[in-house]
Phi, psi and omega in degrees: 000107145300123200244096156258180169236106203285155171184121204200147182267001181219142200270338167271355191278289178002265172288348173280330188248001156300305191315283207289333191285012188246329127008296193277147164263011182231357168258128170250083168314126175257344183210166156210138187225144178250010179214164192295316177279327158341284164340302174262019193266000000 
């Protein structure tokens, strides 16, 4: 299982690449953050 984290300033970049990385089946978004320290917090 692949585990990420999306981070992105825009909030529809956001969800379109939650939506397909949600998709696959060995991939797990575990977060989304909209700024680099979001991310890494």
């Amino acid at each position: 299982m692949i585990r990420v984290v999306i981070a992105d300033d825009h909030p529809v970049v956001r969800a379109g690449v939650c939506a397909l990385l949600d998709a696959e089946h060995d991939i797990d978004v575990v977060g989304e953050a909209a700024t680099p320290d979001e991310a890494v917090a």
